[in-house]
C-alpha positions, 0 to 999 in steps of 0.5 A: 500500500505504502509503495503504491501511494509513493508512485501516485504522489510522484504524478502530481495528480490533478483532482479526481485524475485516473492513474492506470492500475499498471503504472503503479503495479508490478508483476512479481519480476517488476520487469513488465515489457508491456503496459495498457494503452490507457497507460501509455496514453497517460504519459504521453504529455510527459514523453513529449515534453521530455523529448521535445516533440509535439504530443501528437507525434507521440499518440501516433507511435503509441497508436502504431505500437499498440498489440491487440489483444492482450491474452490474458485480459483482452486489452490492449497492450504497448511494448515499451521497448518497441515504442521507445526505439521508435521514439528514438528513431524520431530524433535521428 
């Protein structure tokens, strides 16, 4: 409880804004490739600042890299590795 407390006070969150139960969870390994497209939709204002590029550039990568579906839920699902290479692609 103390450690999901820790990582929702460390968004700065605005009054009655949803955090994604996967930005402040982990799996046993703590080493999750994947994370929701609701969880990578709200980062992306922060990755975008981050990077300097337009925050619509990067929903259209977070678009292009979403998995669907995920198996065992069925949602939708973003490798993070795979979109951050992408990213990365777009500074070159």
């Amino acid at each position: 409880r103390e450690r999901v407390q820790q990582q929702l006070s460390a968004y700065h969150l605005q009054k009655n804004e949803h955090v994604p139960a996967d930005l402040v969870s982990t799996s046993g390994s703590g080493l999750d490739p994947h994370i929701s497209l609701e969880a990578a939709r709200f980062q992306a204002k922060r990755i975008a600042e981050a990077r300097h590029i337009p925050i619509d550039q990067v929903m259209k990568i977070i678009n292009k890299m979403s998995i669907k579906p995920n198996p065992l839920t069925n949602d939708i699902i973003v490798n993070v590795l795979l979109l951050n290479r992408e990213l990365d692609q777009m500074l070159k």
